[in-house]
N, C-alpha and C positions, 0 to 999 in steps of 0.2 A: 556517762556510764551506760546509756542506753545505744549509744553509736557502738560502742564496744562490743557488747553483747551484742546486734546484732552485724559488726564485723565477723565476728566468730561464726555464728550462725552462716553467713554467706559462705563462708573461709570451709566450715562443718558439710553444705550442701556443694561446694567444690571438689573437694576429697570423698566422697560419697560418690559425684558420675566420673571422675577421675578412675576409682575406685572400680566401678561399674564397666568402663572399656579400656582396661587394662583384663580384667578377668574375660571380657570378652574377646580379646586380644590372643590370652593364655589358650583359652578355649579352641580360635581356629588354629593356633600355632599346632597346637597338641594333636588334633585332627591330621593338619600338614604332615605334621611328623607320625604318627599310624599309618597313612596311607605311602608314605616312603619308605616305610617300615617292611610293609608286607609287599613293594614294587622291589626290593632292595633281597631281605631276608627270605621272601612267602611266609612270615608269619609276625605280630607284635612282638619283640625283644625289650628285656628290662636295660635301661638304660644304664644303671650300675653294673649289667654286666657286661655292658659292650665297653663301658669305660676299663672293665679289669683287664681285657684282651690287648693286650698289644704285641707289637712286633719287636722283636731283640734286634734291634739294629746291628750292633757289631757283629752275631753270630750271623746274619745273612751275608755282611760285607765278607767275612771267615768263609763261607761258604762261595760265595761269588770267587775271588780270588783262590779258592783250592780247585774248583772247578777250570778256571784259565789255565791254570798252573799245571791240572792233569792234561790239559789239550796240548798242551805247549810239549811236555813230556812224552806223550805219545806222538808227536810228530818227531821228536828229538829220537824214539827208541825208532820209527818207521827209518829215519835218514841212518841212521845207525847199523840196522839191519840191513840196510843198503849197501853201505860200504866194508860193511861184514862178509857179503856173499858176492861182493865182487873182487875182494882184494884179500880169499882166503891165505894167502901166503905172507901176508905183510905181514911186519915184529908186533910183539907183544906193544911195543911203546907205542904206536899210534891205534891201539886197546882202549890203552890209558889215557890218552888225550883224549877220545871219546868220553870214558866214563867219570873223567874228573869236575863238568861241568854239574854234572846230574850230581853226582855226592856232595858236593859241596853248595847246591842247591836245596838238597833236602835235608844238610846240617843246618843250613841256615833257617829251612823253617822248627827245629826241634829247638 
């Protein structure tokens, strides 16, 4: 009975400096993270709110690709304007061979 109790007792003053640098552990961590805080931020931020911020992943991808898509478009209307004002007498149908790629470009994105 005596071995027991004083298992316990050892096992009680184990979890006590366990206990001891682990919060001292907490302590520099929490410091670490202040001082990345204010190299990061310039100021200490609550951590629940940097967890609420995030980034919409698919509306950036939406944005990314609308962006290529208007480059892509404007060099399409530049080539186009090209052969517009060099070939002012050519038929309405190669008009239309121009502008059918564009319209059915931006059907497919609706």
């Amino acid at each position: 009975m005596c071995s027991l109790n004083s298992d316990a007792k050892r096992q009680h003053v184990e979890l006590v400096k366990g206990r001891r640098t682990f919060d001292e552990r907490i302590t520099k961590l929490k410091d670490e993270c202040e001082k990345l805080m204010i190299a990061k931020f310039g100021r200490i931020m609550d951590l629940e709110e940097l967890e609420t911020i995030t980034v919409n992943q698919p509306l950036e991808d939406v944005k990314d690709r609308l962006s290529i898509a208007e480059e892509e478009r404007a060099a399409d209307m530049q080539l186009w304007n090209v052969r517009k004002s060099s070939s002012s007498s050519s038929s309405s149908s190669s008009s239309l061979h121009l502008k059918r790629p564009n319209y059915t470009f931006y059907i497919g994105m609706l």
